[in-house]
C-alpha positions as CSV (number, residue, x, y, z in Angstrom):
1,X,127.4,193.6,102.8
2,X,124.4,191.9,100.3
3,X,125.2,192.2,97.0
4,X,121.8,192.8,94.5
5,X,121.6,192.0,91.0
6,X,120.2,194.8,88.6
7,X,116.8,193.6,88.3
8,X,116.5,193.7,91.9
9,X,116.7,197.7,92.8
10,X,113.2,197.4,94.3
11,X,114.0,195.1,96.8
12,X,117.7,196.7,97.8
13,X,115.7,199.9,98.9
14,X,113.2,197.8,100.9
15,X,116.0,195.8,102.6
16,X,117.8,199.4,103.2
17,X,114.8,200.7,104.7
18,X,114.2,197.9,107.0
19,X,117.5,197.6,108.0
20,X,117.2,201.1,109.8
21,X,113.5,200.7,111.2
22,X,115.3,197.3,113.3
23,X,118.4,199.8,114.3
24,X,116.9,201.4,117.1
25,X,119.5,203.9,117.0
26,X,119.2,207.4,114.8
27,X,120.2,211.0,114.7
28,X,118.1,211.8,117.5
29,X,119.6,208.6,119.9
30,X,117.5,205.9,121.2
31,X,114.4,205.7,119.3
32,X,111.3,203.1,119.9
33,X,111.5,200.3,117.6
34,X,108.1,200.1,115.2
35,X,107.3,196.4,114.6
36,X,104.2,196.7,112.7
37,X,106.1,198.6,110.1
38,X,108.7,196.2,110.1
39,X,106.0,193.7,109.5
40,X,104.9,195.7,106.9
41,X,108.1,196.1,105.3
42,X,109.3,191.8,105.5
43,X,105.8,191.4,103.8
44,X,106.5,193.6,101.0
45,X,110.2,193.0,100.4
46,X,108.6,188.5,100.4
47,X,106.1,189.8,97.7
48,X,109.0,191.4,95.7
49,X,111.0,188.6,95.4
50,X,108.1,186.1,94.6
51,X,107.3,188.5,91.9
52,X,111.0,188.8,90.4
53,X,111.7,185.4,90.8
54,X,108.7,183.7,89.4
55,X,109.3,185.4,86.4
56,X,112.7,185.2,85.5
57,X,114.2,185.5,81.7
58,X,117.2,182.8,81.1
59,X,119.5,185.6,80.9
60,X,118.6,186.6,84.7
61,X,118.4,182.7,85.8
62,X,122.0,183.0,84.8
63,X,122.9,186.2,86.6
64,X,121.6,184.2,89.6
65,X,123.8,181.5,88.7
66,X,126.6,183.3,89.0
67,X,125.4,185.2,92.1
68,X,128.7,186.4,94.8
69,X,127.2,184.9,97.6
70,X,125.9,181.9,96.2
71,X,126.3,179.1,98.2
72,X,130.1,177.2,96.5
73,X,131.4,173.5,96.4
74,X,133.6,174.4,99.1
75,X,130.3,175.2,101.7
76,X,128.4,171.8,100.7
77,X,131.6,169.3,101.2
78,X,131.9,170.9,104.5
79,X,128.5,170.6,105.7
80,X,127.2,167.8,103.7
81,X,129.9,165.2,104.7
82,X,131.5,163.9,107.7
83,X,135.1,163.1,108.0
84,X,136.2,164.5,104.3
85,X,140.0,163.8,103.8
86,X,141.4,166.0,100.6
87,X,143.4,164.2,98.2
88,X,145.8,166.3,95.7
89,X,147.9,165.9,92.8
90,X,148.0,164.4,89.5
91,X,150.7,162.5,89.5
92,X,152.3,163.5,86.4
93,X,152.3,167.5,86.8
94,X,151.0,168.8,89.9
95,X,148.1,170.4,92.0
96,X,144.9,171.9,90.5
97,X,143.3,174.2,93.4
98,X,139.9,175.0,91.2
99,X,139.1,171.0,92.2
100,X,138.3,169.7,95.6
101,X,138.1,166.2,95.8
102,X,138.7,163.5,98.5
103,X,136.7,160.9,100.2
104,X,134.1,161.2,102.8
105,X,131.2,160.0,104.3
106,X,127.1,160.6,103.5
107,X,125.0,158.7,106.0
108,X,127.5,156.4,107.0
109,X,128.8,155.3,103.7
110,X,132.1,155.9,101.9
111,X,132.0,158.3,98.8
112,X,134.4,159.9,96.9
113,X,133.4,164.1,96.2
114,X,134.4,166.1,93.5
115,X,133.9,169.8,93.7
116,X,134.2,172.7,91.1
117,X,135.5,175.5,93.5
118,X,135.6,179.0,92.2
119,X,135.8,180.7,96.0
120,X,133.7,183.1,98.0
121,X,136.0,186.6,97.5
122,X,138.6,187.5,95.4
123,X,141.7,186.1,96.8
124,X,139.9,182.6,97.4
125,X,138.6,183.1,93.6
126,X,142.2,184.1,92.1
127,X,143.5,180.4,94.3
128,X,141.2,178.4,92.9
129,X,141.7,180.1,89.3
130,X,137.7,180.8,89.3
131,X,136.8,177.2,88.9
132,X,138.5,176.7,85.7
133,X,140.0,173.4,86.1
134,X,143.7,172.8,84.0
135,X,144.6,169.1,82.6
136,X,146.0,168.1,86.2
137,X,143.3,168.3,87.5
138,X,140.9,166.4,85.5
139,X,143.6,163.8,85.7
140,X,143.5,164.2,89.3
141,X,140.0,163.1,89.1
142,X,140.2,160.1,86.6
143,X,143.2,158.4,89.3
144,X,140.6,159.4,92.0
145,X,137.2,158.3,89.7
146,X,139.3,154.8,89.3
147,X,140.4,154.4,92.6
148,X,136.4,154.8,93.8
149,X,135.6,152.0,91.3
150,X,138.4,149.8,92.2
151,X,136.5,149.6,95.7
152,X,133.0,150.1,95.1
153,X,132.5,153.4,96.7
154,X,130.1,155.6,95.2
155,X,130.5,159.4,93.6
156,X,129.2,162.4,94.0
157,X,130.4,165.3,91.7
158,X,129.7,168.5,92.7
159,X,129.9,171.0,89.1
160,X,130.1,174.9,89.2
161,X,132.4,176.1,86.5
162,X,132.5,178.5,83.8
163,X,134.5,176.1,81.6
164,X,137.9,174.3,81.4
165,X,140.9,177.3,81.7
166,X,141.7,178.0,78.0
167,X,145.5,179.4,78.8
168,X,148.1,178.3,76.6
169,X,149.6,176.1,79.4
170,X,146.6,174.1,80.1
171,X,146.4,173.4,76.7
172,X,150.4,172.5,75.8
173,X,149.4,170.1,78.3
174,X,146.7,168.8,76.8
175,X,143.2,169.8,78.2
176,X,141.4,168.5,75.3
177,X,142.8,165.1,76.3
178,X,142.4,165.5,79.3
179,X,138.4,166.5,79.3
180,X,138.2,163.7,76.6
181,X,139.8,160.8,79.4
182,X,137.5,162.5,81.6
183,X,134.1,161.5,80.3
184,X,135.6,158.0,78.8
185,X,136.0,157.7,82.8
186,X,132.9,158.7,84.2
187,X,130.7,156.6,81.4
188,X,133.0,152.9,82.0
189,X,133.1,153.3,86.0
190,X,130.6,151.0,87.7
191,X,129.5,152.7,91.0
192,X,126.5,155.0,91.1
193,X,127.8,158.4,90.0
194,X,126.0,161.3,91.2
195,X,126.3,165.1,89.7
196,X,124.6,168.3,91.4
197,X,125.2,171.8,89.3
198,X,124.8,174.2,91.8
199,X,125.5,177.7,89.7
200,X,127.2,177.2,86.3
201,X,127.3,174.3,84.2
202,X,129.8,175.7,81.6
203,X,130.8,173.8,78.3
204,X,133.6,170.7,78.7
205,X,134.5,171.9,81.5
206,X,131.2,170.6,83.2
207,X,130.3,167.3,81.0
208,X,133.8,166.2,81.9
209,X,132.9,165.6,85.3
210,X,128.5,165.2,85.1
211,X,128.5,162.4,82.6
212,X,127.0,160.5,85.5
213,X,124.1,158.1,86.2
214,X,121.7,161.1,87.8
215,X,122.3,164.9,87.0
216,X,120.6,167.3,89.4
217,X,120.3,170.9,89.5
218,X,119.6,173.4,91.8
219,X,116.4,175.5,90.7
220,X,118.2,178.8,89.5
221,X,121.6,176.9,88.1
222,X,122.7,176.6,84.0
223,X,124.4,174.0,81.7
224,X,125.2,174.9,78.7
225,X,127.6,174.1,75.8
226,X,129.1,177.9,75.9
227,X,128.2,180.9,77.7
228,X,125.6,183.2,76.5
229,X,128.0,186.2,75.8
230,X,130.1,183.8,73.6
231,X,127.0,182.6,72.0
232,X,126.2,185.9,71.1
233,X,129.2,186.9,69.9
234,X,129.5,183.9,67.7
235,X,126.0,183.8,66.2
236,X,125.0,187.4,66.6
237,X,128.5,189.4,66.0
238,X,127.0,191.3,69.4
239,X,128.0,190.3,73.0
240,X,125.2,192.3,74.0
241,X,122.1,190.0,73.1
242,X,122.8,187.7,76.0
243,X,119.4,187.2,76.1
244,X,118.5,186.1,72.9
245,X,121.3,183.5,73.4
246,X,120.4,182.3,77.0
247,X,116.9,181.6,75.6
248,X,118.0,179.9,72.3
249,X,120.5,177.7,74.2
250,X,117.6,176.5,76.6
251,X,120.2,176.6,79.6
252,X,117.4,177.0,82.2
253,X,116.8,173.9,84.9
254,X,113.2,173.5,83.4
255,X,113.9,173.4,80.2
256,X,116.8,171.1,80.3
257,X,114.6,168.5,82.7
258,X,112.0,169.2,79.7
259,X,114.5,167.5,77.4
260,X,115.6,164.5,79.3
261,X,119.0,166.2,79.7
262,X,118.9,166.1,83.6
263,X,117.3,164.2,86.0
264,X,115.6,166.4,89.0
265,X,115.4,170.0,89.7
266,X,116.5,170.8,93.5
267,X,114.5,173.9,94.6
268,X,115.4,176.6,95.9
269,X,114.2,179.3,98.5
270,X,113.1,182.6,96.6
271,X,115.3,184.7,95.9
272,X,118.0,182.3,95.0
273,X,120.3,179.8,96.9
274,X,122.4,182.6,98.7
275,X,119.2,184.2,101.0
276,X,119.1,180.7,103.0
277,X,121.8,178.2,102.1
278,X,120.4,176.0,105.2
279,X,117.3,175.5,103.0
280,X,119.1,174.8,100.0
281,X,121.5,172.3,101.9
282,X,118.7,170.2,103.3
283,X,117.1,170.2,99.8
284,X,120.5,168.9,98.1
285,X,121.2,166.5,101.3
286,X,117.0,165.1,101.0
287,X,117.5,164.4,96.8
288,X,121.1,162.6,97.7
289,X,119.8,160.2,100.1
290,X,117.0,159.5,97.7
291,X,119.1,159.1,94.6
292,X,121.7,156.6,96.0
293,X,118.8,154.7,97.5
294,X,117.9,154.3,93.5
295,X,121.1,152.8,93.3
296,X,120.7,150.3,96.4
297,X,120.0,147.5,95.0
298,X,121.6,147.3,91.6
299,X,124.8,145.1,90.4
300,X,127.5,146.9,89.0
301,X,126.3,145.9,85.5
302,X,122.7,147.1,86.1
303,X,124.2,150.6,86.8
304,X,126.6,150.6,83.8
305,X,123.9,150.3,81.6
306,X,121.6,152.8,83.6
307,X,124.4,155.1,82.7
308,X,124.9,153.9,79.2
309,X,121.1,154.1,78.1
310,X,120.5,157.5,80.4
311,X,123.2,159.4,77.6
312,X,122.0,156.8,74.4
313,X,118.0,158.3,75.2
314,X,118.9,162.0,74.8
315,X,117.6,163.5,72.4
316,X,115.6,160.4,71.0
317,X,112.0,161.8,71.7
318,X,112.9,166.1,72.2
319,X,114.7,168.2,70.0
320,X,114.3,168.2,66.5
321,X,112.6,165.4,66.3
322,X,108.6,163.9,67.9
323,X,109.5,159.9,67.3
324,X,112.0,157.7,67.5
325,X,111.8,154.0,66.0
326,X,114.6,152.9,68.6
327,X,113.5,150.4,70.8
328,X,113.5,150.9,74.4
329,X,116.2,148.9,75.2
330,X,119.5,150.9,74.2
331,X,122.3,149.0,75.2
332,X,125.5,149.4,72.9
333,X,125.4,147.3,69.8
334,X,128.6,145.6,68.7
335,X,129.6,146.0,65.2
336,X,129.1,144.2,61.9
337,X,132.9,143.5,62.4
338,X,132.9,142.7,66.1
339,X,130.2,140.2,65.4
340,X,132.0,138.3,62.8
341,X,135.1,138.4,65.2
342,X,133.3,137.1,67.6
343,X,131.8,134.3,65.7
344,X,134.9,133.2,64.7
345,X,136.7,133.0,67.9
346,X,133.7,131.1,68.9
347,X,133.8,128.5,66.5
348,X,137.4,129.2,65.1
349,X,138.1,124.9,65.2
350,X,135.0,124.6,62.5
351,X,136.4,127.2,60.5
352,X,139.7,126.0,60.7
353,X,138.7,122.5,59.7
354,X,136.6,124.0,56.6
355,X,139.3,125.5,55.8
356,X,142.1,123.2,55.8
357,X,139.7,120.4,53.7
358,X,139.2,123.3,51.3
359,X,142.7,123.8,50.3
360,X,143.3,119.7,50.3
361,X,140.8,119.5,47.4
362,X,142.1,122.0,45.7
363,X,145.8,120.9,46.1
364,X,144.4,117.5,44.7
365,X,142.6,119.0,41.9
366,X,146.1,120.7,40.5
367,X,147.9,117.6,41.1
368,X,146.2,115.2,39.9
């Protein structure tokens, strides 16, 4: 059964209606199948959708982003990599189900995947708590982002979450922390990290895990720093003006890739990622292979620093502001304090020496 958003009543009636011109069976038994019409009918249903979706509002992109039968974390680990083996557990509390991660192949090389999972129906969605990941298992993926570094092997993070679970146990445990560790480990690792948002990129919960050296997001996803009902309800007193919200928050693929925030947009067939996930899947598996081919050829410095500079340049030229005086290179400055520490270790015997004839003179001075 096809589940239809509410902006698309038009096309559920056309798919209805062609769905009983192919059934060659009616009230009257075997009937003669009428192709033109079905023609006719495929035509206007392709039309529809081009309309719909060439003109959708943010708060529609994110209806689509949140679509049933969108295509989940679960469906591109199985088909995107070979010989996945799942690794669980925290080591300090337990299991975390809303995260998938384990190492695999991609083209013949070892990487480690990270998947937001919220599940395809309800039981799978109520296992893997919606894809609200709990402290355990953002530490699950800091042992596992470290062990990747530790040998070389790339990652590849696959985000669709709502947000970190806000429960009372996830945060006696400390999910704050936990999200915090999170990023500090995805911007000091030193293989090519890779992030795909493939429905929603929701608040901490997200930027824990796509604080990586290339962000990509497929065509009808959203990332965002809260969702648009708790936007509205925040700024507007009124969970109603989703819309307002979702356009103020600039959530959209093409505006964030407007603002330097991600990388590339991964289309999508019309209609949305759910009407051919083989499409989408060859489109995600096509900007993979070209992204870690950026990475080829770089030192493990080189990509630090690609990383490093990528987050330092946001916002520098977009936003509230048309120029920046910062100079293109971006790398982290060390401190007034640092410097001066540094110094001295450096020449710590000169010091020393300046030092020690500068309390001899004075000793003399008193004594004599």
């Amino acid at each position: 059964m096809k589940n239809y958003l509410n902006f698309e009543t038009e096309v559920k009636n056309l798919e209805s209606e062609l769905d009983k011109l192919k059934d060659p069976y009616n009230q009257d038994g075997l009937s003669e199948v009428d192709t033109s019409k079905i023609s006719s009918v495929e035509k206007e249903i392709s039309e529809k959708l081009e309309k719909i979706y060439s003109n959708l509002n943010p708060w529609q992109t994110a209806m689509v982003a949140r679509h049933e039968d969108r295509p989940k974390a679960k469906f591109f680990i199985e088909n995107l990599f070979e010989e996945f083996i799942p690794l669980s557990g925290d080591r300090f509390y337990g299991e975390d189900k809303s995260v998938i991660s384990g190492f695999g192949k991609f083209n013949n090389t070892s990487v480690l995947i990270i998947g937001q999972e919220k599940g395809q129906d309800l039981e799978k969605r109520i296992e893997h708590n919606f894809g609200m990941m709990r402290p355990e298992g953002y530490r699950k993926t800091i042992r596992l982002m470290e062990l990747a570094d530790k040998f070389n092997i790339p990652i590849v993070s696959i985000i669709d979450t709502p947000g970190a679970y806000p429960g009372v146990g996830a945060e006696e445990r400390g999910q704050a922390e936990a999200i915090a560790k999170s990023i500090e480990c995805s911007m000091k690792i030193s293989v090519p990290t890779i992030s795909i948002i493939i429905g929603e990129g929701g608040s901490g919960g997200a930027i824990a895990l796509a604080s990586s050296n290339k962000v990509l997001m497929l065509q009808n996803a959203i990332y965002s720093v809260i969702s648009p009902e708790g936007c509205a309800t925040i700024l507007w007193r009124d969970p109603k003006k989703t819309l307002e919200a979702a356009t103020a928050m600039k959530m959209s693929s093409k505006d964030l890739l407007n603002l330097d925030i991600i990388d590339e947009i991964i289309p999508e067939p019309v209609g949305g990622a759910h009407r051919d996930k083989d499409l989408v899947l060859d489109n995600v598996r096509n900007s993979l292979e070209k992204n870690f081919n950026f990475f080829k050829n770089m030192e493990r410095d080189e990509i630090l620093n690609h990383r490093k500079n990528k987050f330092l340049s946001i916002g520098r030229n977009k936003g509230f502001t048309t120029q920046s005086d910062v100079g293109n290179d971006l790398s982290m400055k060390a401190s007034i304090l640092e410097s001066i520490n540094q110094n001295f270790k450096k020449n710590s015997k000169i010091y020393y020496g300046a030092s020690a004839a500068v309390l001899l003179i004075l000793f003399l001075s008193i004594v004599l």
